[in-house]
N, C-alpha and C positions, 0 to 999 in steps of 0.2 A: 504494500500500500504506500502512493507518495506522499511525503511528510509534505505539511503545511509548509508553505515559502516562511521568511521571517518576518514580513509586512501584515502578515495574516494571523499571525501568533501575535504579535505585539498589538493589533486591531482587538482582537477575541479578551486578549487583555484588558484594553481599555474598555470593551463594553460588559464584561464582566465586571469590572471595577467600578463601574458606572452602579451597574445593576446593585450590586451588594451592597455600595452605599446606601442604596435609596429601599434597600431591604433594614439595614440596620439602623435609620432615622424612623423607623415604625416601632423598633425595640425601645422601649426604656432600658438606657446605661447602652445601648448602640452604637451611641457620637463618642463612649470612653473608650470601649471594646476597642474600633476601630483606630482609635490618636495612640493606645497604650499597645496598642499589639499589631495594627497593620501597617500604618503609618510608616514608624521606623524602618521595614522596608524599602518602603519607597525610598528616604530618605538616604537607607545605602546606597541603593541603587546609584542616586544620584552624585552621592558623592565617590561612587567608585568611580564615575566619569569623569567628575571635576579632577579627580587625584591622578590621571593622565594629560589632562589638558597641556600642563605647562612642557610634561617633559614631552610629549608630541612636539609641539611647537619648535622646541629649542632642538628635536633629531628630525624631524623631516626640514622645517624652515634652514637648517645649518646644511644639511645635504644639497638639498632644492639651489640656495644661491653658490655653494663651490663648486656642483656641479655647472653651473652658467660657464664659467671658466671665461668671462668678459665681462666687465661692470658694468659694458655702457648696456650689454642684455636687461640687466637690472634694473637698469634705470628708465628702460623702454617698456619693460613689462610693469613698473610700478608706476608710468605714467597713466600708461592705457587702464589698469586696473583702476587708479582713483578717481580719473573720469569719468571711466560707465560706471562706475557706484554711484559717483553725484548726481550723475543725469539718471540713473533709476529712483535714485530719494527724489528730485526732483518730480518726478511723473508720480510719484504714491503722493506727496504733500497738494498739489496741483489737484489729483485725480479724489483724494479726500477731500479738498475744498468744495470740489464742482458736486460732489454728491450730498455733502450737505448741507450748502447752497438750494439744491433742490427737494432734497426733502422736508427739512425743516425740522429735524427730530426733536431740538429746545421747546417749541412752541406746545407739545404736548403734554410738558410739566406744568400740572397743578400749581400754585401757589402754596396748597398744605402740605402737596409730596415735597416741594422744594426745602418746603421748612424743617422736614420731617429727615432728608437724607441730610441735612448739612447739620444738624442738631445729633444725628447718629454717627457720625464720620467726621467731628468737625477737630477728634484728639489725632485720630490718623494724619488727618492734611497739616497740623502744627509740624509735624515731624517731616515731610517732605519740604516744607516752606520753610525749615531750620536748614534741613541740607541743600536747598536750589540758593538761598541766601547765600551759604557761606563759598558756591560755587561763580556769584554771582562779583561778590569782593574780590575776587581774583584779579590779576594785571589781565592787560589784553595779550601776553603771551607767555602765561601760565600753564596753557594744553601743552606748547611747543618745550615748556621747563619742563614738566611732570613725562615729557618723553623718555628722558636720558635720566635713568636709576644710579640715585649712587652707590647703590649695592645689588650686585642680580639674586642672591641668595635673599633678598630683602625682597626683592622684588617679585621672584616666585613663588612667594609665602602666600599671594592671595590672589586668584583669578581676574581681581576686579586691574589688576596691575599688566595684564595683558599684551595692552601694546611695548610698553617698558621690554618685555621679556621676547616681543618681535624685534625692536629697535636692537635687542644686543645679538640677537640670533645672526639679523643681519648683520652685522658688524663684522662677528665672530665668520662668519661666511666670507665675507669681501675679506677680510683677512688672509684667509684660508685660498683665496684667487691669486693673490698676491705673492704668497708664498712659494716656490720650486717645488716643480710637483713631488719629488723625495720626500721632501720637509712634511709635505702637505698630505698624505697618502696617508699615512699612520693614524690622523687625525680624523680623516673625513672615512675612513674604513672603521673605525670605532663607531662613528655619529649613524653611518649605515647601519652598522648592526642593532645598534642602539633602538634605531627608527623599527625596524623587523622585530624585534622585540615589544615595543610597544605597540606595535600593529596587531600583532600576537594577542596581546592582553587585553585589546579591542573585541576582539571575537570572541573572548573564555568572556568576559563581560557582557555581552549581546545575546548570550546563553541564556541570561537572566531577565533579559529585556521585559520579556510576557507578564512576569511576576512584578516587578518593578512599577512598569506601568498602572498594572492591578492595585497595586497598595498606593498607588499618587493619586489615584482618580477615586475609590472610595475615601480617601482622606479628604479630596478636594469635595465630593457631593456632601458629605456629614459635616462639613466648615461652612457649607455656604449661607449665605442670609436665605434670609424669605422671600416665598415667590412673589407677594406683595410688590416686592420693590424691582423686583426682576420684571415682569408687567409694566411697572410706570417706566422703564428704561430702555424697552422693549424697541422701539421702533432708532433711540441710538446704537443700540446694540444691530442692529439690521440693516445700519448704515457704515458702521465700521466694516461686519463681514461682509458685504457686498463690494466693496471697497476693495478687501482682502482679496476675498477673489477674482477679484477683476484684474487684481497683480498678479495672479497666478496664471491668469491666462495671458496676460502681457509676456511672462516668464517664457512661458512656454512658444507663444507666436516665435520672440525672438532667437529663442532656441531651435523652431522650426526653417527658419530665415537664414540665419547669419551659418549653422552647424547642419543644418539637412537631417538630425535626425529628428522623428516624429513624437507628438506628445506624450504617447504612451509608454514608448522608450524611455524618455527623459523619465517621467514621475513614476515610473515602475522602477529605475533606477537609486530615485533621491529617496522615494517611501519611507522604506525604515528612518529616516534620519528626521522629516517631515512628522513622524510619528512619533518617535522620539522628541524633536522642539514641541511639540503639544502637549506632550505628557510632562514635560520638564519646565518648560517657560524659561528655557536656557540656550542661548546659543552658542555657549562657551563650553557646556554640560553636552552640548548633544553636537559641538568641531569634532573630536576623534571620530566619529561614526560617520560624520560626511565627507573627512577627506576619505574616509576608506572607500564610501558610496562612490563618490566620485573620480577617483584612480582607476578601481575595479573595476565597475560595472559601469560608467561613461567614459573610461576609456581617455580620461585627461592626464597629461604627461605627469610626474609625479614632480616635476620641477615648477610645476606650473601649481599644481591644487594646493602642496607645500608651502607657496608664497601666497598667493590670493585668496585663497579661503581661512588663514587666522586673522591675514587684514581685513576683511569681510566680516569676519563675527567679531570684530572691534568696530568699526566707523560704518561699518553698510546696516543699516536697520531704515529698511524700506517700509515694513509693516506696523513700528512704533513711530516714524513719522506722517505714516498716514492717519492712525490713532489720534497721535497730538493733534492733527490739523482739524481733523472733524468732532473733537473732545473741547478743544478751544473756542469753535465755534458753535456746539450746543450747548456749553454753557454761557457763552454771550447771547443764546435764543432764549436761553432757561430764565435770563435775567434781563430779557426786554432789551438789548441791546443790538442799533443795529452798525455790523462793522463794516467799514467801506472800502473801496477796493483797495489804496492803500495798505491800508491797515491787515487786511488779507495777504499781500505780497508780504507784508512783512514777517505774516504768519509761515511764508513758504520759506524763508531765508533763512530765519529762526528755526526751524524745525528742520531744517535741512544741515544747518552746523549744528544744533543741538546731540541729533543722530548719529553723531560724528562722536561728538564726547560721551554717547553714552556707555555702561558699563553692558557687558552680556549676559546678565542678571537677570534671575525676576522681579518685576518694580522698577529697574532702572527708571523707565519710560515716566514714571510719575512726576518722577523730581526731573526729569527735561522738562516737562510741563508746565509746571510750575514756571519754571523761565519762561515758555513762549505764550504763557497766558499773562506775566507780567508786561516782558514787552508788548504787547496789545491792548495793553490797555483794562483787562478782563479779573474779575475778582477772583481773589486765590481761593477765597471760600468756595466759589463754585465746583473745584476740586473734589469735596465731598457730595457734589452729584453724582458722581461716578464709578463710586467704589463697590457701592453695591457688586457690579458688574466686570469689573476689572480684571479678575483674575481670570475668568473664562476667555475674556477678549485678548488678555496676555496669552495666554496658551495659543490662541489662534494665530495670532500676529507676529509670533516666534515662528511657525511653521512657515511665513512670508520673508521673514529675515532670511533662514536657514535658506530656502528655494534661491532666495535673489541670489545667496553666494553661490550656490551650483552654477547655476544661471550664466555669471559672472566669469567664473572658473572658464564654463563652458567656451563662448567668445573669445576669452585671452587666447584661450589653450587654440583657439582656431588660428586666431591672428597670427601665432605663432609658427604654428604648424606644426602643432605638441600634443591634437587630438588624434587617436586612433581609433581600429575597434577594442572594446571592452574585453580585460581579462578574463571575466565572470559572462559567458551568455544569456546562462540559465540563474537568474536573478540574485538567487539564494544558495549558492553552489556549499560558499563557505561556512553555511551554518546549520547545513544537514549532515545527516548519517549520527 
């Protein structure tokens, strides 16, 4: 009998997980059961991902640029790569304006729900409006300081420190180009290994994926508020996913266009990883599993997916700047305000560098917010209209990040002429038998 693919295990998971929450919110002592005994699950799961992230990075990214074996390669593939990120964060902040623009999703808050969600959320948004201030005192090149770590051991102590730990990779790479290939061989054949090793511990990881997911999604149904409030937020909530996937099919067109292969290819390829950023709301948590997607099974050069896809799960968040864009403008509907076209670009400029500094965390996206609802002009308090709903829309909106860097990978690796056929035919080769 053929085993389940791993998109279909890790699927069966989620909906199980779904299911059994909303089995155990009918139990009295249900919502403990689950936080005291299924929870913690998930929570390994997750953190066995985070606990390769860094060293992924610092053995594929070090291999990736000394293989280049020419810096001006580098500096050609890091052009093209930060351009089609901007100009894809540009089309989601644009393409969330014009949607809720016409829907109008603010106009359908109450005056008592409005009172009702910022009176229940209003300890929550102090806390983001603490950390977007103290983000906000910063010089105007504090991103460009916070690049270069004065210790990388210091630096790979927390995922949130990310680019730091890309900035020395590269480094330690160009280094290593520089070098006589004698000198340089001993070095970059350890990083090799190194890298196959933690590819390695990707897959004994992925193992667990089914289970994983199971305990993040009955933890997430037994945490959620009330449907109540899920109803009054209803129709913003339908504006963001609409949004989403309208990036997804954007993804995919371009993918069709610019690489020739077909959509089903592409998303049968990135799934597990896609399904994974949903069950995670991580894009930092659920990099190792998509460079893997993306090497193996589309078939992108490995010098290529090694460099653009950690850049990509640091500055490319296409799906939390479409968020911010239609989040800032339902709560300027929510509170009778009307913003003018101005004032809207400003919203795309903002949300398009905000995306840029944000972390690949769940929540980051809050505290950008927080900034692009100031610069507009927009009450912070409005903030807690949205919490209600936040973390389902996070989970979605991660699966729009995680795609754009495929996406992205995709194109370079063409430009390049670093795409082949895929290692993996048969989707899920590596994670049967």
């Amino acid at each position: 009998m053929r085993k389940l693919a791993l998109h279909w295990k890790i699927l069966l998971g989620m909906l199980l997980g779904v299911a059994f929450g909303f089995l155990m919110v009918s139990f009295s002592g249900g919502k403990d059961i689950v936080e005291d005994w299924i929870k913690p699950f998930g929570t390994i799961f997750i953190n066995a991902l985070k606990l390769i992230a860094v060293p992924l990075i610092l053995g594929s990214l070090i291999t990736g640029v000394s293989d280049l074996k020419d810096i001006s390669k580098l500096s050609k593939m890091g052009g093209k790569t930060v351009l089609i990120y901007l100009i894809t964060t540009v089309v989601a902040v644009t393409l969330g304006l014009i949607l809720v623009n016409v829907v109008r999703p603010g106009e359908s808050i109450s005056e008592e729900t409005r009172t009702e969600l910022v009176a229940n959320y209003s300890q929550s948004t102090e806390k983001y409006k603490e950390e977007a201030a103290n983000q906000k005192e910063s010089g105007p090149l504090r991103a460009l300081e916070d690049l270069v770590p004065d210790n990388i051991i210091g630096a790979s102590g927390e995922n949130k420190n990310m680019l730091q730990v890309i900035f020395f990779a590269i480094f330690f790479g160009v280094g290593l180009i520089l070098l006589p290939e004698d000198k340089a061989k001993p070095v970059k054949d350890f990083f090799s290994s190194f890298n196959e090793v933690i590819l390695k511990m990707i897959d004994l990881i992925m193992l667990a994926a089914p289970y994983g997911v199971f305990a993040l999604l009955a933890a997430l149904i037994v945490e959620s508020p009330s449907a109540d409030l899920f109803k009054a937020l209803g129709w913003y909530a339908l504006c963001v996913v609409s949004g989403l996937f309208l990036m997804i099919v954007f993804y995919t067109t371009l993918v069709m266009i610019f690489t020739g292969k077909n959509p089903k290819e592409f998303l049968n390829g990135i799934s597990p990883a896609q399904l994974l950023a949903f069950s995670t709301s991580s894009s930092a948590a659920t990099l190792p599993v998509t460079m893997e997607r993306v090497h193996e099974h589309l078939g992108v050069d490995e010098e290529v997916s090694s460099f653009v896809l950690p850049i990509g799960a640091t500055i490319n968040m296409d799906g939390t700047s479409l968020y911010q864009a239609v989040a800032a403008v339902f709560i300027a509907q929510a509170f009778g305000m009307d913003l003018s076209l101005g004032v809207q670009l400003g919203i795309v400029a903002t949300a398009t560098l905000a995306s840029i500094g944000s972390a690949a965390v769940p929540g980051a996206g809050m505290v950008m917010l927080v900034i692009v609802l100031a610069q507009a002009g927009i009450p912070e308090a409005g903030l807690a209209l949205i919490f209600a709903v936040d973390r389902p829309l996070d989970m979605c909106r991660t699966v729009v990040n995680v795609t754009g860097d495929a996406t992205v990978s995709l194109l370079v690796a063409k430009s390049e002429n670093k795409l082949s056929e895929p290692k993996v035919k048969d989707w899920d080769d590596n994670y049967k038998g």
